[in-house]
DOTORNU-702947 format. One record per residue (C-alpha): residue in one letter; y, x, z negated. Coordinates in steps of 0.2 Angstrom, whole numbers, padded with zeros to 4 digits, always signed. Layout:
<keses>
aYXZ;...
</keses>
This chain:
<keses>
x+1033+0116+0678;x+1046+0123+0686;x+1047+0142+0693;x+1063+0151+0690;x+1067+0168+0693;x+1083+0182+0693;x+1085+0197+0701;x+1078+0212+0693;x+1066+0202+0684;x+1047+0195+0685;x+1045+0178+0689;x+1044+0166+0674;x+1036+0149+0670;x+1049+0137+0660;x+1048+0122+0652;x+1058+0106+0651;x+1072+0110+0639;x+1086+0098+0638;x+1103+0095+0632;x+1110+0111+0623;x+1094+0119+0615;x+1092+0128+0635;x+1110+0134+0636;x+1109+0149+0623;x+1105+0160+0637;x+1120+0158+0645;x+1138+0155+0643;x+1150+0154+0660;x+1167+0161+0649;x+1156+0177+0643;x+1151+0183+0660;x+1167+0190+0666;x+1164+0207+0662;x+1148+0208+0672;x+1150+0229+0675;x+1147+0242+0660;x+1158+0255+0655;x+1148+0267+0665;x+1150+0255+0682;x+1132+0250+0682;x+1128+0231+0686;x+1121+0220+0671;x+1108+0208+0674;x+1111+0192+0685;x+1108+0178+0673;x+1094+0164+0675;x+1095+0151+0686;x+1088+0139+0673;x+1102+0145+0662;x+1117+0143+0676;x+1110+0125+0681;x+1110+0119+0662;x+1127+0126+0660;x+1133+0117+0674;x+1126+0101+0668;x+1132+0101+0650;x+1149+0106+0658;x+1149+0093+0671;x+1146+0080+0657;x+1128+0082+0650;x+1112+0077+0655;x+1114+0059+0642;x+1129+0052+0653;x+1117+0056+0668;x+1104+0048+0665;x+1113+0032+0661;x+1119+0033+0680;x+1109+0023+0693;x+1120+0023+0709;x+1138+0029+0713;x+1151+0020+0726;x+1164+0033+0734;x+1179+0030+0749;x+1187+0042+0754;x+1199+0049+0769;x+1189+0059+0784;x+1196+0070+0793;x+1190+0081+0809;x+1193+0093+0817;x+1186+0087+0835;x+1194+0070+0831;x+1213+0066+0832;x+1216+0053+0820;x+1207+0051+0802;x+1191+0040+0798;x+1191+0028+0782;x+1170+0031+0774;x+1162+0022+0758;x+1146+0029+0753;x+1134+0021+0741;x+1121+0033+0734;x+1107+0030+0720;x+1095+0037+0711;x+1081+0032+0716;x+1084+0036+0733;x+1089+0025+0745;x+1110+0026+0752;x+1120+0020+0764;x+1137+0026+0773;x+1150+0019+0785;x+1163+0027+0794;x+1175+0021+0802;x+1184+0027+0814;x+1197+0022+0828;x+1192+0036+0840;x+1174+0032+0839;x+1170+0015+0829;x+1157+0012+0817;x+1144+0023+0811;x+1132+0022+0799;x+1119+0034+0790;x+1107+0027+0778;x+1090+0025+0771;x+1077+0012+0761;x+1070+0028+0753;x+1057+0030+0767;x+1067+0030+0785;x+1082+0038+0786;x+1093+0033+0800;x+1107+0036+0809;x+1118+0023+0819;x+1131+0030+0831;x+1139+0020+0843;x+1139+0037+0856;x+1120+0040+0854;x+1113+0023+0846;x+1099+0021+0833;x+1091+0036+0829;x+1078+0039+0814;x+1080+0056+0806;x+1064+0067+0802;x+1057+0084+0799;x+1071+0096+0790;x+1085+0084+0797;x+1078+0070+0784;x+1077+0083+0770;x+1096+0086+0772;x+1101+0071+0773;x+1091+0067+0757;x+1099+0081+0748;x+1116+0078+0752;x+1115+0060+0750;x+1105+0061+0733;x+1113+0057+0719;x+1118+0070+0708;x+1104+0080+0711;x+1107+0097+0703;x+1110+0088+0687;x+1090+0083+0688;x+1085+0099+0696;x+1071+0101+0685;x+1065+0085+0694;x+1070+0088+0710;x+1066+0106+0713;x+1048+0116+0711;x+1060+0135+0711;x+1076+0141+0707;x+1081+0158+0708;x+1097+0168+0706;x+1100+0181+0720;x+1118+0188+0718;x+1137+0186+0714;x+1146+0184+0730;x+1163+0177+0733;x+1168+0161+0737;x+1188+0155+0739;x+1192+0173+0735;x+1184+0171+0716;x+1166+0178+0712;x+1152+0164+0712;x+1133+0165+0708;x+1120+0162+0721;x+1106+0151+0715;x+1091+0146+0729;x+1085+0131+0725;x+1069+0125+0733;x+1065+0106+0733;x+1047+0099+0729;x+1040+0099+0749;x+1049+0116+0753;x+1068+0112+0756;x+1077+0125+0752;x+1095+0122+0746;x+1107+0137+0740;x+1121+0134+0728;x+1135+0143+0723;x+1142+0143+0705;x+1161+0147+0702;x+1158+0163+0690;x+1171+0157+0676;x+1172+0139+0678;x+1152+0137+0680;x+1155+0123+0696;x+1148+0122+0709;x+1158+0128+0723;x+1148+0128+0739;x+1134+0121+0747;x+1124+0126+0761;x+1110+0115+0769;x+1100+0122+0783;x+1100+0110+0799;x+1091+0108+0814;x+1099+0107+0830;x+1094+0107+0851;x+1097+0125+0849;x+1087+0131+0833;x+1090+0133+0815;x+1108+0131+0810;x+1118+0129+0792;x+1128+0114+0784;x+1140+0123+0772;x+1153+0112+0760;x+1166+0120+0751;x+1169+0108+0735;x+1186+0109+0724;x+1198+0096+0714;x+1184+0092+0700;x+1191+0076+0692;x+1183+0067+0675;x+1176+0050+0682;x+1166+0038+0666;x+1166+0056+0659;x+1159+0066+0671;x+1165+0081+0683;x+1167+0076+0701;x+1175+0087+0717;x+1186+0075+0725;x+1189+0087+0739;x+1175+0093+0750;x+1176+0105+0767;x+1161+0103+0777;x+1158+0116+0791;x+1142+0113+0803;x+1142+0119+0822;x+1159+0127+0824;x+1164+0109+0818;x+1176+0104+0801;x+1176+0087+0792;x+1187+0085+0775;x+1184+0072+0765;x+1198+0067+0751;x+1194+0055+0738;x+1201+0039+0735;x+1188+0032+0725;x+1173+0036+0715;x+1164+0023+0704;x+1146+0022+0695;x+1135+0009+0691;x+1141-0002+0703;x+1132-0018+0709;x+1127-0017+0726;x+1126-0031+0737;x+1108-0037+0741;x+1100-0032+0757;x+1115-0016+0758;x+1103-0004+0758;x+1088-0012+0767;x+1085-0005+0785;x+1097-0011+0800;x+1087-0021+0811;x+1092-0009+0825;x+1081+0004+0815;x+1067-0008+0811;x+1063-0010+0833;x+1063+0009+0834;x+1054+0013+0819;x+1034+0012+0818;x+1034+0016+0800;x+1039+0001+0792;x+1037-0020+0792;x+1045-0033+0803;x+1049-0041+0787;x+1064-0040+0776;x+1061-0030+0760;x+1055-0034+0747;x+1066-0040+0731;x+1053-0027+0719;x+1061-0011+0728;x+1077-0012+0717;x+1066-0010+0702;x+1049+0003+0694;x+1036-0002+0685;x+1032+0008+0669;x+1019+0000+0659;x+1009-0016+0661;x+0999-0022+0646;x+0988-0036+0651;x+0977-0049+0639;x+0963-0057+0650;x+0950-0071+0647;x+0936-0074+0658;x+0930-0092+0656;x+0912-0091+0663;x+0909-0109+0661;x+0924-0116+0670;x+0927-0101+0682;x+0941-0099+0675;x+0952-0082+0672;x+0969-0085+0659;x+0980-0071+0659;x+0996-0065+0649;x+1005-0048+0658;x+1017-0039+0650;x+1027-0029+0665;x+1042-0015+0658;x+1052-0013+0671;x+1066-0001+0673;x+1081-0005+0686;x+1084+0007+0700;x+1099-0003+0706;x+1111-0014+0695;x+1099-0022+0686;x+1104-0038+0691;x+1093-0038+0708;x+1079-0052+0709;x+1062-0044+0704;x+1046-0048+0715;x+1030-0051+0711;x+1013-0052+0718;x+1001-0064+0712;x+0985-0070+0720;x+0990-0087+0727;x+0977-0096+0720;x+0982-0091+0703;x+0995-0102+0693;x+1010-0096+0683;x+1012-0105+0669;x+1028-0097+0662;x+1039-0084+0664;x+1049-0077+0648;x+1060-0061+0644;x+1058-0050+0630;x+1065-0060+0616;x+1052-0075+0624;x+1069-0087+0634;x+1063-0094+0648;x+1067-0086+0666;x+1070-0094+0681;x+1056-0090+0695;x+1052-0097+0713;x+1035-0095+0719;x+1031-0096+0736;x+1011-0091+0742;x+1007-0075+0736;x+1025-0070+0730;x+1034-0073+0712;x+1052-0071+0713;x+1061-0069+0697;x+1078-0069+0694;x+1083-0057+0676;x+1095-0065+0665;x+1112-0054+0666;x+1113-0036+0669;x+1100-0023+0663;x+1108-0009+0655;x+1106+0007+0661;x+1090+0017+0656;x+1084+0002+0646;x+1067-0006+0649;x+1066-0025+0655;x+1049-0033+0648;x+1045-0047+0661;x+1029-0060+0652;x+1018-0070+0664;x+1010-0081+0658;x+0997-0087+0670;x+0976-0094+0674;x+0967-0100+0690;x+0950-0095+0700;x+0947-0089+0716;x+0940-0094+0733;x+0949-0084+0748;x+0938-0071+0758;x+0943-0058+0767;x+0946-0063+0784;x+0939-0046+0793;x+0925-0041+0781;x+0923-0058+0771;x+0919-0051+0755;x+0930-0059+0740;x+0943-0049+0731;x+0943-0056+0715;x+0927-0070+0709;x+0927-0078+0693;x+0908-0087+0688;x+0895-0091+0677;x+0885-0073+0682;x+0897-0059+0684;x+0917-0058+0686;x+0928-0046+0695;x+0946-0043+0700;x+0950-0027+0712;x+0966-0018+0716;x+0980-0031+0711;x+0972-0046+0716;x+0971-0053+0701;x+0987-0049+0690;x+1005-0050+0693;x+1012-0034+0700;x+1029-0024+0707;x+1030-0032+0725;x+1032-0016+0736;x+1026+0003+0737;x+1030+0006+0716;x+1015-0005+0710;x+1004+0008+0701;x+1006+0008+0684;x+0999+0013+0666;x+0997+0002+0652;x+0982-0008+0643;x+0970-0019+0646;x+0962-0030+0633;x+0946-0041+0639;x+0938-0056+0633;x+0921-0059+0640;x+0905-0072+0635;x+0895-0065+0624;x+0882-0054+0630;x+0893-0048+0644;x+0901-0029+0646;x+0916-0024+0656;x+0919-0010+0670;x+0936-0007+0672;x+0948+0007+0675;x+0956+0017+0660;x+0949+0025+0645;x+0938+0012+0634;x+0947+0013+0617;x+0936+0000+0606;x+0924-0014+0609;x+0918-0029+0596;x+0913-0044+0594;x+0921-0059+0591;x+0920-0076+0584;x+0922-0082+0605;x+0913-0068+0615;x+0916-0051+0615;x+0931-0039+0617;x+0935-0022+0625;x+0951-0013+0627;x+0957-0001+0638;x+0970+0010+0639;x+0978+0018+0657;x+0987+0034+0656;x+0989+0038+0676;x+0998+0026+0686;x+0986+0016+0695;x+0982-0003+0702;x+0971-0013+0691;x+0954-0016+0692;x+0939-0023+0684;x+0920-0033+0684;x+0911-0042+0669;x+0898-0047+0668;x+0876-0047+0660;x+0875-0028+0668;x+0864-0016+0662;x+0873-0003+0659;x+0877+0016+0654;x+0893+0025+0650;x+0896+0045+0647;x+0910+0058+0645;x+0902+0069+0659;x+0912+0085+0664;x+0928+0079+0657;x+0926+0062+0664;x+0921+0046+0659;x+0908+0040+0671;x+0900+0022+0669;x+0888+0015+0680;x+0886-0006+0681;x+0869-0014+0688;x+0864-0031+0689;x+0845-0028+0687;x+0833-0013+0689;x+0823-0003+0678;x+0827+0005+0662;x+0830+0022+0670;x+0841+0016+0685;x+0858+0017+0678;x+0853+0034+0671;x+0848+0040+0690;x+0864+0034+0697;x+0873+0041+0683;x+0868+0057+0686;x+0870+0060+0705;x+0888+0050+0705;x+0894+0062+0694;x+0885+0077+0701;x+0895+0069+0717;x+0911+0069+0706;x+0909+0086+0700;x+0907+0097+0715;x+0924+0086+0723;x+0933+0090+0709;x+0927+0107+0707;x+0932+0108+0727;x+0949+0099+0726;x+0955+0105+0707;x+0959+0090+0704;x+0954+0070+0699;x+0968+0058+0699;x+0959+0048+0685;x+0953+0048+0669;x+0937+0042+0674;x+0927+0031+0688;x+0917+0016+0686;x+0901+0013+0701;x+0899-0006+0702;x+0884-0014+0709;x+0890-0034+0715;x+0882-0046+0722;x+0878-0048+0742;x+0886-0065+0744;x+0901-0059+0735;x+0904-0044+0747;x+0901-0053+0766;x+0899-0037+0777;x+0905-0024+0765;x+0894-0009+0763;x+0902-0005+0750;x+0921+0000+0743;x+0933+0010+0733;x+0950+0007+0724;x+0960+0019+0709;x+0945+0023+0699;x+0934+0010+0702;x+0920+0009+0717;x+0909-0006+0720;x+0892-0008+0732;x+0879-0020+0735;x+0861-0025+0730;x+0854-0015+0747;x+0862+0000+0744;x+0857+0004+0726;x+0837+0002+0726;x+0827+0009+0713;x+0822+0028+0714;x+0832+0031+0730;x+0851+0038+0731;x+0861+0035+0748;x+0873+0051+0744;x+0882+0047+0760;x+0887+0030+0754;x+0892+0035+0737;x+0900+0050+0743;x+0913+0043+0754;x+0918+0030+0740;x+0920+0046+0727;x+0927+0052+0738;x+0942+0040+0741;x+0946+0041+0722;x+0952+0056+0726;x+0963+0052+0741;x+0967+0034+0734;x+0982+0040+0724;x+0990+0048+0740;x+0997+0030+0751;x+0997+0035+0769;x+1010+0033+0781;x+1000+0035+0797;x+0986+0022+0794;x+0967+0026+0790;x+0965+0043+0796;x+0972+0051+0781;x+0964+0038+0766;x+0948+0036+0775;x+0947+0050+0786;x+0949+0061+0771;x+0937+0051+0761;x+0924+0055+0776;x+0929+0074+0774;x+0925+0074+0755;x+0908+0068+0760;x+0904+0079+0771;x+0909+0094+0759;x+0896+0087+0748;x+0883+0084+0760;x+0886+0100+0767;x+0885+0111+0749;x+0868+0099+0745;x+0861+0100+0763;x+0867+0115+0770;x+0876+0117+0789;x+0865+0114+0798;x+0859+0095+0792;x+0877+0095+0792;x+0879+0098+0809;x+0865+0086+0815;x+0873+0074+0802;x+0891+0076+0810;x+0884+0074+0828;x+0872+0061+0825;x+0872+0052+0809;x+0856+0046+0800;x+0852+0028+0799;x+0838+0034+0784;x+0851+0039+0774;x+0865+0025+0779;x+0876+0037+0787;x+0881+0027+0806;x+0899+0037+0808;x+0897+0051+0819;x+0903+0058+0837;x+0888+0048+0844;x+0895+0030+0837;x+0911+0035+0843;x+0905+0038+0861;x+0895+0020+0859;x+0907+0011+0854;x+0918+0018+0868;x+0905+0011+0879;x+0903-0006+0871;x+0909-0021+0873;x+0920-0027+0856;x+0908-0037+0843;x+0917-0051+0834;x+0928-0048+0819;x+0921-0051+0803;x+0901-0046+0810;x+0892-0031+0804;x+0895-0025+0823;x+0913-0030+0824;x+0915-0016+0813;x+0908-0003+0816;x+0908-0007+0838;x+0926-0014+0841;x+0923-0007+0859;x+0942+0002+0859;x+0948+0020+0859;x+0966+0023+0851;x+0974+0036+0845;x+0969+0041+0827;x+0986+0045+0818;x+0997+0030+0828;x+0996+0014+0817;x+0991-0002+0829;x+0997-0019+0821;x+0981-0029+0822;x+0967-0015+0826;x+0965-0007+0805;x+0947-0011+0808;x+0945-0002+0823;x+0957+0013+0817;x+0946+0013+0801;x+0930+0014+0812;x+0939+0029+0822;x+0943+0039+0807;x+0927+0037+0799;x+0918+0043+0814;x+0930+0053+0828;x+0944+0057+0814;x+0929+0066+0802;x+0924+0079+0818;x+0942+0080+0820;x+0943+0087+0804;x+0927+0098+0805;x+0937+0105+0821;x+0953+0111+0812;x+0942+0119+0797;x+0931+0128+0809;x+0949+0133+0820;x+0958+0139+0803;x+0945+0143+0795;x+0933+0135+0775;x+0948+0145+0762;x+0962+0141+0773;x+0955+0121+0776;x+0953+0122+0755;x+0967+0127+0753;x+0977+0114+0763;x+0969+0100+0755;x+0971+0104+0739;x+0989+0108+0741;x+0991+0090+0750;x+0983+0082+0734;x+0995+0093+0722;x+1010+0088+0732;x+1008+0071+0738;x+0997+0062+0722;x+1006+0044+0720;x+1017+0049+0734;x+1017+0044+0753;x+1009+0059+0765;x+1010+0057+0784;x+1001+0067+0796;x+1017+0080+0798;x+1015+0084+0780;x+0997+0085+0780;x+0999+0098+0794;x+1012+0106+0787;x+1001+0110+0772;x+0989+0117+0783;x+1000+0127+0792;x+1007+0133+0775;x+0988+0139+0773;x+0983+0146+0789;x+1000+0155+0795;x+0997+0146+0809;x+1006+0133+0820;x+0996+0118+0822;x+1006+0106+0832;x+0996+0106+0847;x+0981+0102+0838;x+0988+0088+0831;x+0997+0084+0846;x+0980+0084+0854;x+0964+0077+0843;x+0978+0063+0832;x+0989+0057+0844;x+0983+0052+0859;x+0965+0044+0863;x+0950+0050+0873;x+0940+0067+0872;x+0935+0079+0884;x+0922+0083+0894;x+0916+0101+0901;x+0905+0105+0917;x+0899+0124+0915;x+0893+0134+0930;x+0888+0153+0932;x+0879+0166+0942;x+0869+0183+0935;x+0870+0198+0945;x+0863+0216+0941;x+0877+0230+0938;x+0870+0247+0932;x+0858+0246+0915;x+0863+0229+0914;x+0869+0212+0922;x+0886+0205+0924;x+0887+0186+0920;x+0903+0176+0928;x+0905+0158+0924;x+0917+0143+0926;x+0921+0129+0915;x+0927+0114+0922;x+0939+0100+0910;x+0932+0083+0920;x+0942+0072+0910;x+0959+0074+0902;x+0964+0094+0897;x+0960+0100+0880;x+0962+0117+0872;x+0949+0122+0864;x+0938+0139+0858;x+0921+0137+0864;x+0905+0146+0859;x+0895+0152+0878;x+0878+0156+0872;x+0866+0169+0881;x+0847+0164+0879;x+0833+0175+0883;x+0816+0173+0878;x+0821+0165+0862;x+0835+0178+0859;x+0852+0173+0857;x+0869+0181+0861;x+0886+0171+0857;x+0904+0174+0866;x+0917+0164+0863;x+0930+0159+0878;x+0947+0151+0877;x+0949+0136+0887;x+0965+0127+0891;x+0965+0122+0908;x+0959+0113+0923;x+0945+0127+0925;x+0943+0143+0917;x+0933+0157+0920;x+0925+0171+0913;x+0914+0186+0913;x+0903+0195+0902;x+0892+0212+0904;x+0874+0209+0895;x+0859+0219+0896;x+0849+0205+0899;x+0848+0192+0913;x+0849+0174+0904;x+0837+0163+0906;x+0850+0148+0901;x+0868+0150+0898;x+0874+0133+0885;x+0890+0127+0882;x+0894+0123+0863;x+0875+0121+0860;x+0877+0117+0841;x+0892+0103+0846;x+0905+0110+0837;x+0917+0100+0849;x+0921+0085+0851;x+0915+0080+0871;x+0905+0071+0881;x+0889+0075+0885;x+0875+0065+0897;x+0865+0061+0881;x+0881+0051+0876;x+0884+0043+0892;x+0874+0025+0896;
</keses>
């Protein structure tokens, strides 16, 4: 829902009207006489209702959608420049853009982005990648068309007041994007155009504002486009004239990928080139599956709806497991299609042009087995036998190569007799038939596959607004009862915490040892898997299964910054749990110390071992959990996910105990659930996780982050004081000495006396600090931090 507001009226909820049936509020050639008789103003119209006008009268939301990229060149002119520029611009709709200037003062340069990085060539400054607010406007005044989706694109829009613009009266409408950009727009009072923009911009010097003055609306493929536009930024002026505006254009493969110039600077994104998927979105997949137990065998037919993000004509990529074998590949109406396949890669090339807004059904037709382990764990993605069958996260089924791979759809299962199915989705029907047994599934949130089958014994329920099914290979009668009931009381208090599950339901997998190598377990979108050891009869290891619920939470968000967002998160979620079932204090010990009784190793104390340890081999149970390396939590290290994984699990979960306990439990709540609601199927880096939080708190966090995400290490503090007498009482004056690297940190300096207890709490950011307290006792023992609420180095965790 989109919040809309005008002056003089209460803030309103609207919903998602389209084509004429939202334009009765508002008509731009009645709202001329905008003064009464007796000189008073009249209401400002919607928002809602000026936006809608203006796209019916630029050329209506149906010719819109049927518009997936624009091509313009046009003549630049500036005012710091002597002689003109010649600039083509290609924009889409999904995202991704590219423009080139060139000019004879200054030569090529280039502005751009894959939908992820947006850059900036210049031959003065060089390869630059743009972030913060400075990305923001370049997305918005390189998207395509976006006021004419602005029910998409915008969470607010709010009209503020008429003012004037090229001498004529114009409305104001504010406009805020869905992470917070605010954009205003002007709307000519009698025409209903837009007239001007303005952009807020960052520069050296602070907060300054792009304004474009937009005139000369022309018909192009029936719709309205200014083909004169002033920009004004910085005391500076750019006109850009028109020559050429064109839509639905095919666009040269590899145009809009990243330069390689960006690709050295840019920590964000692959070596590789990108992948041919990224031209196109997966909506649907419906997939048929037959497990053939006997022959270890699994036959597949996939159905993938694909809608084009490009031309259409763009090759489409596939992933397949390597070891699976297509045996055709056929359009819609069943012709064959040409494909290359090349390892783990399907490469298919569409027959003509897609047409705009119109689905293209790719079939696969393909069957194989399944014998690759995973090199760092050694546990098996995907097994087809005679005792159980499994396929997890994408592994097993053709999917979108690239970041759009989730997808909803169906899944319809054909297993030996006596055999039930764990998969994600909503189960719609299950029967027999004359060759096994068949359940069918259906997927309403966008999500990657996955799935076991097998003899379990078994027990499904609707628990709380979700389907919960828990999948044993032995055990007593009672055991899937048990695990049923404290997975979802797990569920439960997260969701309850959070707002908010992704899915309709989660299944809890128990597979065997064998299978898994040195996996204690695991998660993907809605589906969570463990081995023998860690499901025994009458005893539940919350800490296990609490960190794997909790990644179906975080697993819809992809992270940008490595594993200290997906797993360090997940760790988060089970401490809240454990801290809500335990209390503070357990969960204090627990974050210090861990608990082997309860499988819980990550803590401050394994990060200080492993710091002290030499590097286990990759692929041990050591190897993971003692890589023997610091690093810096939120800095991605090709080559070291294990040992990031291990950090975030352990040093990134205090981390984030630390900025709960420096913002405080309602502002940390609030943060998170605000990163779930915004970024759910999205990508979310650490910046816009802190921004959340700083959204929260009030506060400016940077430093924090700067500090505990971004470089390695942790401190260490040396605490020294003397007690003298001073009227009724005694004056205490200590000093704090940072050993190692400086940290800032608040620090709790406790007063004991005879089993009494007296907390201060001093602000340390330097080399040494000092401070000074009047008490009415002497101490018998002053303690820094006694209940290790920071993270530091102590003599206990020293060798």
């Amino acid at each position: 829902m989109i919040e809309t507001t005008c002056s003089g009226t209460k803030t309103g909820k609207i919903g998602r009207k389209r084509g004429r049936a939202g334009l009765a509020a508002f008509s731009p050639l009645l709202l001329g006489a905008i003064l009464s008789a007796a000189g008073q103003t009249a209401p400002l119209p919607k928002a809602e209702s000026i936006l809608d006008a203006f796209v019916e009268k630029s050329g209506g939301r149906a010719v819109f959608d049927k518009i997936v990229n624009r091509r313009t060149t046009s003549t630049m002119k500036l005012s710091v420049l002597p002689a003109p520029a010649e600039a083509t611009a290609i924009l889409t709709k999904a995202g991704p853009f590219r423009v080139v200037v060139n000019s004879q003062a200054i030569g090529k340069v280039e502005y751009g982005s894959d939908g992820r990085v947006v850059w900036e060539i210049n031959p003065m400054f060089g390869p630059k990648i743009w972030e913060g607010m400075e990305s923001k406007r370049f997305r918005f005044l390189y998207g395509l068309d976006l006021p004419m989706r602005w029910r998409e694109v915008f969470k607010k829009v709010e009209c503020t007041g008429l003012e004037t613009v090229a001498e004529k009266p114009a409305f104001k409408v504010q406009a805020f994007s869905l992470d917070d950009y605010p954009v205003t727009y002007y709307f000519d009072q009698a025409s209903g155009l837009i007239v001007k923009i303005e952009y807020p911009m960052e520069t050296t010097t602070g907060q300054g504002l792009q304004e474009i003055i937009l005139s000369d609306y022309r018909t192009v493929d029936g719709t309205l486009f200014p083909f004169l536009q002033i920009r004004r930024e910085l005391g500076r002026e750019m006109t850009l004239m028109f020559k050429s505006v064109e839509y639905n254009v095919d666009i040269p493969v590899g145009t809009l990928a990243l330069p390689e110039a960006i690709r050295k600077i840019s920590s964000l994104v692959p070596a590789a080139a990108g992948q041919p998927g990224a031209s196109w979105r997966v909506d649907s997949t419906a997939l048929t599956i037959e497990i053939d137990a006997v022959h270890g065998q699994l036959r597949g037919d996939a159905r993938l709806y694909l809608t084009a993000l490009g031309t259409g004509t763009e090759e489409i990529g596939l992933d397949l497991n390597r070891e699976l074998f297509a045996r055709s590949v056929t359009d819609q109406s069943g012709q064959p299609v040409e494909f290359e396949r090349r390892g783990a890669t399907l490469t298919v090339h569409p027959i003509g042009r897609a047409a705009a807004a119109d689905p293209v059904v790719i079939r696969v037709q393909y069957a194989g087995s399944f014998s690759e382990r995973d090199p760092e764990v050694g546990f098996y993605h995907a097994w087809v036998g005679s005792g159980i069958s499994y396929g997890l996260s994408g592994r097993w089924y053709p999917e979108l190569a690239g970041s759009s791979r989730r997808s909803r759809g169906s899944i319809s299962y054909l297993v030996p007799q006596g055999w039930v199915v764990a998969s994600v989705g909503r189960l719609t029907e299950e029967r027999e038939v004359p060759s096994g047994r068949r359940f069918d599934f259906d997927i309403t949130s966008p999500i990657e596959f996955s799935f076991a089958a097998g003899p379990f014994r078994y027990v499904r329920r609707h628990v709380d607004g979700l389907d919960v099914g828990v999948f044993l290979l032995g055990g007593g009668p009672g055991k899937p009862e048990f695990y049923l009931e404290n997975c979802a009381r797990i569920g439960g208090s997260l969701r309850e915490f959070f707002g908010f599950f992704p899915y309709e339901g989660y299944s809890v997998v128990e597979l065997p040892p064998d299978l898994l190598g040195n996996a204690g377990g695991g998660a993907w979108e809605g589906f969570t898997f463990y081995p023998s050891g860690v499901m025994p009869e009458g005893f539940f290891y919350a800490p296990a299964f609490a960190h794997e619920i909790g990644h179906l939470l975080w697993s819809c968000v992809r992270s940008a910054d490595g594993p200290i967002i997906s797993e360090g998160l997940a760790q988060v979620s089970m401490g809240l749990y454990l801290e809500q079932a335990l209390g503070e204090r357990t969960f204090r010990t627990l974050l210090k110390n861990g608990a082997q009784e309860l499988l819980l190793v990550h803590s401050a104390r394994l990060y200080f071992r492993s710091l002290q340890s030499p590097a286990h081999a990759g692929g041990t149970a050591l190897g993971l959990i003692l890589p023997g390396e610091d690093l810096a939590l939120g800095v991605p290290v090709q080559g070291k996910w294990n040992t990031l994984h291990m950090l975030a699990n352990s040093k990134g979960w205090f981390v984030y105990v630390m900025l709960r306990d420096l913002i405080g439990a309602e502002a940390f709540r609030a943060g998170l659930r605000g990163a779930l609601a915004r970024f759910a199927w999205k990508t979310m880096t650490l910046a816009d996780l802190r921004g959340e939080f700083e959204k929260t708190s009030g506060r400016n966090l940077k430093w924090f982050f700067d500090q505990w995400f971004f470089r390695k290490g942790a401190p260490e503090f040396v605490l020294s004081y003397v007690a003298e007498a001073q009227d009724a009482g005694w004056v205490v004056e200590g000093r704090i000495r940072q050993v190692r690297d400086v940290y800032r940190v608040a620090a709790e300096i406790v007063f004991v006396k005879d089993g009494a207890r007296e907390t201060r709490v001093v602000e340390i950011g330097g080399e040494e600090t000092v401070f000074s307290f009047v008490l009415s006792f002497r101490p018998d023992a002053v303690l820094f931090d006694p209940d290790y609420k920071i993270l530091r180095w102590t003599d206990e965790f020293k060798k």
